[in-house]
ROTORLO-267914 format. One record per atom (N, C-alpha, C, O): residue number from 1; atom name; x, y, z. Coordinates in steps of 0.02 Angstrom, whole numbers, plus 50000, padded with zeros to 5 digits. Layout:
// ROTORLO-267914
nr/atom/u/v/w
NUM/CA/X/Y/Z
...
//
This chain:
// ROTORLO-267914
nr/atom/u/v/w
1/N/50043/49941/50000
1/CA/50000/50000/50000
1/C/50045/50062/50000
1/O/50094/50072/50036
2/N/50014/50109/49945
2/CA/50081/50180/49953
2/C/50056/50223/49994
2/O/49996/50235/49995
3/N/50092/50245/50027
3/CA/50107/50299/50075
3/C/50036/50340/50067
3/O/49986/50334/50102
4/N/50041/50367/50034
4/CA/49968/50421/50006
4/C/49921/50364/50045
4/O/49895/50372/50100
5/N/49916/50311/50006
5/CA/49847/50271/50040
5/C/49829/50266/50108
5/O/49773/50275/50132
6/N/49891/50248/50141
6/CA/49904/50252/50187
6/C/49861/50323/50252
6/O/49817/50331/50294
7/N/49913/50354/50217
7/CA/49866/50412/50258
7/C/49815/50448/50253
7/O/49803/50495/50292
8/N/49763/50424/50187
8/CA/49714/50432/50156
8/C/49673/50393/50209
8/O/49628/50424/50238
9/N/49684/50331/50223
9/CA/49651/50291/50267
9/C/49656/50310/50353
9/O/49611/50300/50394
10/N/49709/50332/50364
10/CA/49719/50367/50456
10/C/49679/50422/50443
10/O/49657/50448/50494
11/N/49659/50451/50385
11/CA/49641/50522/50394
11/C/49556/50498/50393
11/O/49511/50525/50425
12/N/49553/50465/50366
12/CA/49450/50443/50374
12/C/49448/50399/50420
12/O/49395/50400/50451
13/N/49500/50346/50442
13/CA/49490/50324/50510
13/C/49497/50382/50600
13/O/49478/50370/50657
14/N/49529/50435/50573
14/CA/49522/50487/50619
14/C/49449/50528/50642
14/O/49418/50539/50694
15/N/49445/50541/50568
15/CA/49403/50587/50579
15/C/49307/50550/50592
15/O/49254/50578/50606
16/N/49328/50469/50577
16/CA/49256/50451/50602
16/C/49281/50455/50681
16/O/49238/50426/50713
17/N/49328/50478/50722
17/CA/49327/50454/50792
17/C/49389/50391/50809
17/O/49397/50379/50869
18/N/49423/50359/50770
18/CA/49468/50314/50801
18/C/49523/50362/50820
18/O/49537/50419/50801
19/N/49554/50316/50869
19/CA/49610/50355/50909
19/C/49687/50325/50897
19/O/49703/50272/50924
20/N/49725/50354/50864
20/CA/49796/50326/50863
20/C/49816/50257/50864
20/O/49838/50226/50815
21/N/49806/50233/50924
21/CA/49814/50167/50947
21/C/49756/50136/50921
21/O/49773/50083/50896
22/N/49699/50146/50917
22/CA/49646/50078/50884
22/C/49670/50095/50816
22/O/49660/50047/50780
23/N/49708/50160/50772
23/CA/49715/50147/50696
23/C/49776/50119/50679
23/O/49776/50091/50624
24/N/49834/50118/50715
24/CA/49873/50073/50729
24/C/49868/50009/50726
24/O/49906/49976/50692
25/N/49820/49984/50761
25/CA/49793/49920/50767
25/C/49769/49897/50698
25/O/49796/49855/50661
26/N/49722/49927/50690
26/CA/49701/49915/50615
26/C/49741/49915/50540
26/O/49732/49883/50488
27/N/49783/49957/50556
27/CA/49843/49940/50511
27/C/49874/49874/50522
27/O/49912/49859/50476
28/N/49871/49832/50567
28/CA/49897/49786/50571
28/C/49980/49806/50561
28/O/50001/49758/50528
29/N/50024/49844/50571
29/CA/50097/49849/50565
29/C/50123/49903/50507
29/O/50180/49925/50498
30/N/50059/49916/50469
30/CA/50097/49933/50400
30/C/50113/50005/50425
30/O/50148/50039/50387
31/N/50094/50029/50474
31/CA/50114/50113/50487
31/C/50129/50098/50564
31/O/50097/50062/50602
32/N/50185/50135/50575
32/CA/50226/50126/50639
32/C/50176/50163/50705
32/O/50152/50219/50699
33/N/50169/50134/50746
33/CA/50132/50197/50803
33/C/50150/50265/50811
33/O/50103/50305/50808
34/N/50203/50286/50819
34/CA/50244/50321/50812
34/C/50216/50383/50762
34/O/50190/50434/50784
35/N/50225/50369/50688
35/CA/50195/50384/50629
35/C/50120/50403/50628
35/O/50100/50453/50599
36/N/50081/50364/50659
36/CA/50019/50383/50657
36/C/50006/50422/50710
36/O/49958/50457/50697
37/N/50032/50435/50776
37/CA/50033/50489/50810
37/C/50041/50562/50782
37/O/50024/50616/50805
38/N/50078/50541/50716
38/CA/50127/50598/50715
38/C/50095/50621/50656
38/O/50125/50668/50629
39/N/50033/50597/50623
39/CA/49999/50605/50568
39/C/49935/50612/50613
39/O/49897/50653/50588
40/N/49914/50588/50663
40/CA/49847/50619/50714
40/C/49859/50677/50714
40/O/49820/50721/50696
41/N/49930/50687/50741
41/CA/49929/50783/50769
41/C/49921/50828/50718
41/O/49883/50876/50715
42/N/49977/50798/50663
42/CA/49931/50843/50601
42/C/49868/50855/50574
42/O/49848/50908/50551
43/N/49834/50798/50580
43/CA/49748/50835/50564
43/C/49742/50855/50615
43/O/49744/50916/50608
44/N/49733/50839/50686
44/CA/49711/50901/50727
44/C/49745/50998/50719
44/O/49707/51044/50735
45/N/49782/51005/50705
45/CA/49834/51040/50714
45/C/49827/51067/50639
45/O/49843/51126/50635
46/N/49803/51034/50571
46/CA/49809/51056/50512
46/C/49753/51054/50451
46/O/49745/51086/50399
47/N/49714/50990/50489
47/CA/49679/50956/50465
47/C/49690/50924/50385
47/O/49655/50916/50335
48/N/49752/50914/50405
48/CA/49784/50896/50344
48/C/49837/50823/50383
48/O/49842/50805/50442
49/N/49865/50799/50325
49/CA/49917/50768/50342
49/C/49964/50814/50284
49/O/49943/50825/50228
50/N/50020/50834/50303
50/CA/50074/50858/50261
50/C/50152/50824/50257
50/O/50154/50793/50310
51/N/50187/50819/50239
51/CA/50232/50808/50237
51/C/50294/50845/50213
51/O/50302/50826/50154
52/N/50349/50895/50233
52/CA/50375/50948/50187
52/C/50452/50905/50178
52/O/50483/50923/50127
53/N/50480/50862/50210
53/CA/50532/50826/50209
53/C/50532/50764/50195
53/O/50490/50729/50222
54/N/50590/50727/50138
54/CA/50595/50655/50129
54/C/50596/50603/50197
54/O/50645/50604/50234
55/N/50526/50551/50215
55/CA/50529/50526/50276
55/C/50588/50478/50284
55/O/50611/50459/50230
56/N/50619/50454/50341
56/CA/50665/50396/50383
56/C/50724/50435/50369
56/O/50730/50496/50372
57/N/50776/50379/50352
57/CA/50825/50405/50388
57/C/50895/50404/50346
57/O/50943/50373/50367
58/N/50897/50438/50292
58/CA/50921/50432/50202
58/C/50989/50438/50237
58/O/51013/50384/50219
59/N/51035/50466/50273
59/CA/51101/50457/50278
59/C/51143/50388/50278
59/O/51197/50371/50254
60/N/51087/50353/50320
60/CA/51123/50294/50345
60/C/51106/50248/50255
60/O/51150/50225/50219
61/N/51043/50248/50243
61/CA/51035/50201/50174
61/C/51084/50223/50122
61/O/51127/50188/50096
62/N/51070/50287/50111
62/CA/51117/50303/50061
62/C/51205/50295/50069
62/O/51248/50287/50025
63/N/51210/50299/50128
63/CA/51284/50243/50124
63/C/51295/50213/50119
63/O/51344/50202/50084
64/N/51253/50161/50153
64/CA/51265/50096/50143
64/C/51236/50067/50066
64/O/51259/50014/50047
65/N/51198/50093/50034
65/CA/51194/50083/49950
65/C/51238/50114/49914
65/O/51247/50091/49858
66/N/51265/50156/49929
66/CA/51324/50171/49898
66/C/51391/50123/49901
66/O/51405/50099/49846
67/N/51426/50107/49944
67/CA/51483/50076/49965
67/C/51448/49999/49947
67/O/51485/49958/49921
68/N/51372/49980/49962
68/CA/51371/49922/49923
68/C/51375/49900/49836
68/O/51396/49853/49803
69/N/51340/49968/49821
69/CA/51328/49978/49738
69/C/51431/49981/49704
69/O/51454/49952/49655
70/N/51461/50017/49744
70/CA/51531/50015/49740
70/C/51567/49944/49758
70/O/51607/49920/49717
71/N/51556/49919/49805
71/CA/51576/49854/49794
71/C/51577/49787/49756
71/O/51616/49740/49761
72/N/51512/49796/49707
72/CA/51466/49733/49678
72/C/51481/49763/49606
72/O/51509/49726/49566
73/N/51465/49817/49590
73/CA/51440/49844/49518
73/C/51507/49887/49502
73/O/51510/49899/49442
74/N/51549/49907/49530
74/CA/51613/49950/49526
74/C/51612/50014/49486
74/O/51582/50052/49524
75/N/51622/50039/49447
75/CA/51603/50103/49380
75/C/51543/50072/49342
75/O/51496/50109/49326
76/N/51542/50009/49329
76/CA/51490/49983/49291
76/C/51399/49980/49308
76/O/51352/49967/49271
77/N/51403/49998/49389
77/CA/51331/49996/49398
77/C/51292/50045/49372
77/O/51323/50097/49363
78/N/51233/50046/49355
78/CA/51165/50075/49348
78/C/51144/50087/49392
78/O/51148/50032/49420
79/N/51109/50135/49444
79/CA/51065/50139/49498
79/C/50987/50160/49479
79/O/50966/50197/49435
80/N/50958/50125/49524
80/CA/50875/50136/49515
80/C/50850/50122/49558
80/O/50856/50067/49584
81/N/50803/50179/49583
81/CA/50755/50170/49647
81/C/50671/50177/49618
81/O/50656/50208/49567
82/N/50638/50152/49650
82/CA/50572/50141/49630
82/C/50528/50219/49661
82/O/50555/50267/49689
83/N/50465/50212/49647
83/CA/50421/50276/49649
83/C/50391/50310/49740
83/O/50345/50346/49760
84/N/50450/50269/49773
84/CA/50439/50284/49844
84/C/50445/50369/49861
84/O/50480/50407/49828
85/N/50398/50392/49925
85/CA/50403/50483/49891
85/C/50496/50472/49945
85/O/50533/50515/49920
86/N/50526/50444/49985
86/CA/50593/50470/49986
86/C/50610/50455/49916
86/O/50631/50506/49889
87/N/50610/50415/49886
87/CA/50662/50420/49838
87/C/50647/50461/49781
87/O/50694/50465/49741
88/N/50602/50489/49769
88/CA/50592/50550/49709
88/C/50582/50633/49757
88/O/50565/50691/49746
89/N/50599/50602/49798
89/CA/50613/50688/49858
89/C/50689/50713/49797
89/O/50732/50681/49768
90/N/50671/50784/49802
90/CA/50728/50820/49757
90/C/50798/50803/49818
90/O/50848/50772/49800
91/N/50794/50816/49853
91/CA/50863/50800/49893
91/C/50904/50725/49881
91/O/50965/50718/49880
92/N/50846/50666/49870
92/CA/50871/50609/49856
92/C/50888/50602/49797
92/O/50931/50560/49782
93/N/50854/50645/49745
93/CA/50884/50627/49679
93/C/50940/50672/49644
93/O/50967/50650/49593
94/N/50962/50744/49676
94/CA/51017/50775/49675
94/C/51075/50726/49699
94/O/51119/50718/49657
95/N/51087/50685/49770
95/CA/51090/50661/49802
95/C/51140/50593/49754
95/O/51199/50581/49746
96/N/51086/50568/49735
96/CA/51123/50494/49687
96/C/51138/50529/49630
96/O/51186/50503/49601
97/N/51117/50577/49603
97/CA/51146/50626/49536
97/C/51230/50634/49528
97/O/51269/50628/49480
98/N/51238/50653/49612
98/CA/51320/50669/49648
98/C/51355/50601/49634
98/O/51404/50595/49597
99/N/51322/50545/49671
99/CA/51364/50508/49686
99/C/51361/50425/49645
99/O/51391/50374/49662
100/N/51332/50432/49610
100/CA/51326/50349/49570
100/C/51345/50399/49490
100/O/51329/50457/49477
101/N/51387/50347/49447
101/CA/51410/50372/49401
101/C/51350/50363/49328
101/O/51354/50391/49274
102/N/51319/50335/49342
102/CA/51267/50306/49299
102/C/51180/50309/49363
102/O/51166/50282/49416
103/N/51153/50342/49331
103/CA/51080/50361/49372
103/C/51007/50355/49336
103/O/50983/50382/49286
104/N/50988/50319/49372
104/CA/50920/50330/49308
104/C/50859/50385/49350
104/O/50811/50363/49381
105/N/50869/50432/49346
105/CA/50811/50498/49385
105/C/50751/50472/49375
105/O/50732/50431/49333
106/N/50724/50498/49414
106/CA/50636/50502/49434
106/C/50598/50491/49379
106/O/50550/50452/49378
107/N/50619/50528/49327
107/CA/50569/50559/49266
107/C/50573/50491/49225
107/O/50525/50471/49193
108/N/50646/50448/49229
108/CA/50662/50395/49189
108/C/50644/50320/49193
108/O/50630/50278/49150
109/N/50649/50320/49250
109/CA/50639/50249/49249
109/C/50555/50258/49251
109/O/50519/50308/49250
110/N/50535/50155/49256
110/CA/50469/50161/49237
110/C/50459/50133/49308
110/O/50486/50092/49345
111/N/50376/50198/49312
111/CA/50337/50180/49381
111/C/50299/50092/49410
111/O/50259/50058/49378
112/N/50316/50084/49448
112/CA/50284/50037/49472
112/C/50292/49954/49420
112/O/50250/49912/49406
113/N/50365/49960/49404
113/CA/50353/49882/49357
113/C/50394/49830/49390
113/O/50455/49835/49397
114/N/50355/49777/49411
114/CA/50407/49737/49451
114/C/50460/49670/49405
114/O/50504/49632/49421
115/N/50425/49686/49349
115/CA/50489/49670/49304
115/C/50545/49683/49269
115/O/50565/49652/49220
116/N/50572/49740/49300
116/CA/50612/49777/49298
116/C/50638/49793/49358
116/O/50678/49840/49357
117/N/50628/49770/49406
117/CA/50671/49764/49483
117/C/50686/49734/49509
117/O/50649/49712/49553
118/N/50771/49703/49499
118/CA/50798/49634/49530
118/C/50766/49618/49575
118/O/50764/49556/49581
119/N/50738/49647/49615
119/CA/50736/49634/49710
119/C/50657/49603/49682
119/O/50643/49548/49707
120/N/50608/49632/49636
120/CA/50551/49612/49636
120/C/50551/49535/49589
120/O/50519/49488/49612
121/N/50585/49527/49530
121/CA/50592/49475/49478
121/C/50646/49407/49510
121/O/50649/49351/49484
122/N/50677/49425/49558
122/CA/50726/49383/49570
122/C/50751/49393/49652
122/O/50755/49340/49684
123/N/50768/49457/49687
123/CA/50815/49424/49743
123/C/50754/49418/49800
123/O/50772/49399/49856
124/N/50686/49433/49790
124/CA/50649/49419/49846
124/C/50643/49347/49871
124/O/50637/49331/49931
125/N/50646/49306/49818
125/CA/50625/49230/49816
125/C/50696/49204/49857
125/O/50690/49168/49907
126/N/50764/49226/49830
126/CA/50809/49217/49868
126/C/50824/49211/49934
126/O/50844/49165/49971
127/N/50802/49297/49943
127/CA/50823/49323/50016
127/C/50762/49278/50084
127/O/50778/49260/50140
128/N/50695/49271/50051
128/CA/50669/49232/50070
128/C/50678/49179/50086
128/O/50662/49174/50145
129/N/50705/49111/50056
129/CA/50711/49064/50057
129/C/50768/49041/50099
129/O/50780/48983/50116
130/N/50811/49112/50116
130/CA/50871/49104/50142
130/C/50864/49117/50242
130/O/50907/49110/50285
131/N/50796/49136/50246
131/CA/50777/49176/50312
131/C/50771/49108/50355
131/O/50755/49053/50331
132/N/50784/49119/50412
132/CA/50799/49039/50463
132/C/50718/49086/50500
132/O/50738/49129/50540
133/N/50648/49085/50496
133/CA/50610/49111/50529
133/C/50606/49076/50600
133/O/50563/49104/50634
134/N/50644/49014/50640
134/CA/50616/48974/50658
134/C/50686/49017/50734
134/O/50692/49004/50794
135/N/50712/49053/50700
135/CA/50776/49107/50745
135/C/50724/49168/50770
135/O/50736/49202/50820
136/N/50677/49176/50739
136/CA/50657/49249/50732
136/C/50597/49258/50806
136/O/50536/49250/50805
137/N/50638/49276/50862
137/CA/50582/49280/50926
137/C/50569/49347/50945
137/O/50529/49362/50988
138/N/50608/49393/50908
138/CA/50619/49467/50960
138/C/50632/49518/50901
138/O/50650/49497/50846
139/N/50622/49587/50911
139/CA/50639/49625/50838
139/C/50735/49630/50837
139/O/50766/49663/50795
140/N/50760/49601/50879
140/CA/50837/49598/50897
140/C/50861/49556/50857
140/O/50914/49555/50826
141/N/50786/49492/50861
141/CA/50836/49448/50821
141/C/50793/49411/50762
141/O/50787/49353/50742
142/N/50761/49486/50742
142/CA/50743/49465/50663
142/C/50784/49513/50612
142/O/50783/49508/50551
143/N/50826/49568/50656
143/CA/50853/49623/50618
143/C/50926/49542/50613
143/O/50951/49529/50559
144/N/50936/49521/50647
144/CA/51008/49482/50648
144/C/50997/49438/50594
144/O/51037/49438/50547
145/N/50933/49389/50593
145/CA/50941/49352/50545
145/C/50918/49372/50472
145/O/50928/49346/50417
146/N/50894/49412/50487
146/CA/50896/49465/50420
146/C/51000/49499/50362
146/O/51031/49503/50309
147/N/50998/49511/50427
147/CA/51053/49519/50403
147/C/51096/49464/50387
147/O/51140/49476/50345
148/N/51093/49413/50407
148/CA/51128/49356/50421
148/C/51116/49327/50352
148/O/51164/49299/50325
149/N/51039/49329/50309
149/CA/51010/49298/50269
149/C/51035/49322/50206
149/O/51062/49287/50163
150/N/51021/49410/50205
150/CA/51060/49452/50151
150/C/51132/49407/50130
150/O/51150/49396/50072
151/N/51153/49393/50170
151/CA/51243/49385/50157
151/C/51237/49285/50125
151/O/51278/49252/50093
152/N/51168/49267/50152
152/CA/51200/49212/50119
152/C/51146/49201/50011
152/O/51124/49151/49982
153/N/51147/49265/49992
153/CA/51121/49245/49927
153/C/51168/49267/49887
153/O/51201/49319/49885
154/N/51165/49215/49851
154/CA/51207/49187/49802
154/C/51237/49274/49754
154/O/51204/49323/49735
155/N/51306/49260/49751
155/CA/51339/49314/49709
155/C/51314/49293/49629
155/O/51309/49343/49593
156/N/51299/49235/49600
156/CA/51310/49226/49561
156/C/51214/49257/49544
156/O/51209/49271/49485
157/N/51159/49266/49575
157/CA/51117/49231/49589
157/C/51097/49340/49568
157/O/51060/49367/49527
158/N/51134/49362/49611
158/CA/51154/49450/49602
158/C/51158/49453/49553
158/O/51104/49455/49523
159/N/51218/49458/49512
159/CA/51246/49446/49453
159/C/51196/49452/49393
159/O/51188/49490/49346
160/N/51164/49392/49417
160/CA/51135/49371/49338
160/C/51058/49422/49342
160/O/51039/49457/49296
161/N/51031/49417/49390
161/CA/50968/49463/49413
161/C/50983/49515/49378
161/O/50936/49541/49348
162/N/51051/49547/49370
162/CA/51045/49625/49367
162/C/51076/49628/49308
162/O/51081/49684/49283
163/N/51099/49579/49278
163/CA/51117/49577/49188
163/C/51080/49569/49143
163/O/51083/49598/49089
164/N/51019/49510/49168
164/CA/50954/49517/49131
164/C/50916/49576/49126
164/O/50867/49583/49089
165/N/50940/49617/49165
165/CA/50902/49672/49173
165/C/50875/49722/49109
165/O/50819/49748/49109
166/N/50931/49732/49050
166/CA/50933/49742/48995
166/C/50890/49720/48949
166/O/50862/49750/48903
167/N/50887/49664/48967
167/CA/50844/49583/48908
167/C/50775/49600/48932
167/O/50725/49602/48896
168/N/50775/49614/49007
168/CA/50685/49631/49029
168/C/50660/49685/49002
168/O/50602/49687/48981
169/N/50706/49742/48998
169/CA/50693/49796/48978
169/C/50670/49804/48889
169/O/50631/49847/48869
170/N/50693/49770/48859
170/CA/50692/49765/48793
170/C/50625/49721/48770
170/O/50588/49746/48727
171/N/50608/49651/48803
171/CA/50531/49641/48815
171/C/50482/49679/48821
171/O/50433/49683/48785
172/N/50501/49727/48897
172/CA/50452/49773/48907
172/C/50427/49817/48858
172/O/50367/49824/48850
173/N/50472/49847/48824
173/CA/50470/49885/48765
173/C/50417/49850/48688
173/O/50365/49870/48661
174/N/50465/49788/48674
174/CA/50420/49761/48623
174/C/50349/49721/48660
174/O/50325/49671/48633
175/N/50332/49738/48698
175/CA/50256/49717/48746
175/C/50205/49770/48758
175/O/50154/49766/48792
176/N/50233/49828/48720
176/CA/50218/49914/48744
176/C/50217/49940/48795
176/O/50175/49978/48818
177/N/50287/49910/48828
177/CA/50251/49965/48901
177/C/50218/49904/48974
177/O/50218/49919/49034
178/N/50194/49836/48942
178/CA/50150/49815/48981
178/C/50190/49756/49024
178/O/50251/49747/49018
179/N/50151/49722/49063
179/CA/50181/49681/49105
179/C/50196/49597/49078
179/O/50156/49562/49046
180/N/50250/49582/49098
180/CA/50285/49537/49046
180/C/50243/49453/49079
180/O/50228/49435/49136
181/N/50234/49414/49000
181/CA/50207/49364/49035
181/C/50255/49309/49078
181/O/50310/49309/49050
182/N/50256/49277/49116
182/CA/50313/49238/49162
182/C/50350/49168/49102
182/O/50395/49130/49122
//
């Protein structure tokens, strides 16, 4: 669910009368408590939800995608982020403009195609399959085996995900645009 929806839905679950914590609930996880507090006070306070800054916490990601994109892809990578509002925030896309030598901007790449995003066509099934859930008791130690899981998918498995990438792209094209059959 995108973000917009998101708070499209706190904002009519507010205003019939739910309170933070029961819309929390009802999200079932997908919006942090935290967040929806912090989107309550704005409709009281605005009767809006606004947002004037890229949300979380872009220093730490954008390093660590950098120094990873530098490690794996060397001068040769491509970078591409999907239609999330941090990642088409002007700060984020000045941002990778600076620092990846090859960029595909906001305006370029295509919205919402999951055949065209390693992580969606290929490393989800991976990173999945690689997760020990049976470790996972505490948010301590689902961030561990998370991490733990990342490290064990296949280089070769990377590799090829993000070389086809070209070959998908060129389908997409002779398909007009549309979503590729499997």
């Amino acid at each position: 669910m995108k973000s917009k929806d998101l708070q499209k839905l706190v904002f009519c679950k507010y205003e019939q009368g739910d309170g933070p914590t029961k819309i929390f609930r009802d999200l079932n996880g997908f919006v942090g408590l935290c967040t929806v507090n912090r989107w309550c006070k704005m409709i009281r306070g605005t009767g809006s939800i606004q947002l004037s800054t890229s949300p979380g916490a872009p220093r730490l990601a954008r390093t660590i995608a950098l120094e990873f994109g530098s490690k794996i892809f060397g001068e040769h990578g491509i970078f591409q982020q999907d239609g999330a509002k941090p990642h088409v925030h002007h700060l984020t896309q000045e941002w990778c403009q600076d620092k990846f030598s090859s960029f595909i901007d906001k305006d370029h790449w295509p919205p919402n195609s999951p055949d065209l995003n390693p992580l969606d066509y290929s490393m989800w099934d991976e990173f999945a399959i690689a997760i020990n859930w049976k470790t996972v008791i505490s948010k301590t130690t689902l961030i561990e085996e998370l991490k733990r899981a990342v490290k064990e998918i296949r280089q070769d498995v990377i590799l090829q995900s993000c070389s086809s990438w070209t070959i998908r792209l060129q389908r997409v094209l002779k398909n007009d645009g549309c979503y590729l059959n499997k």
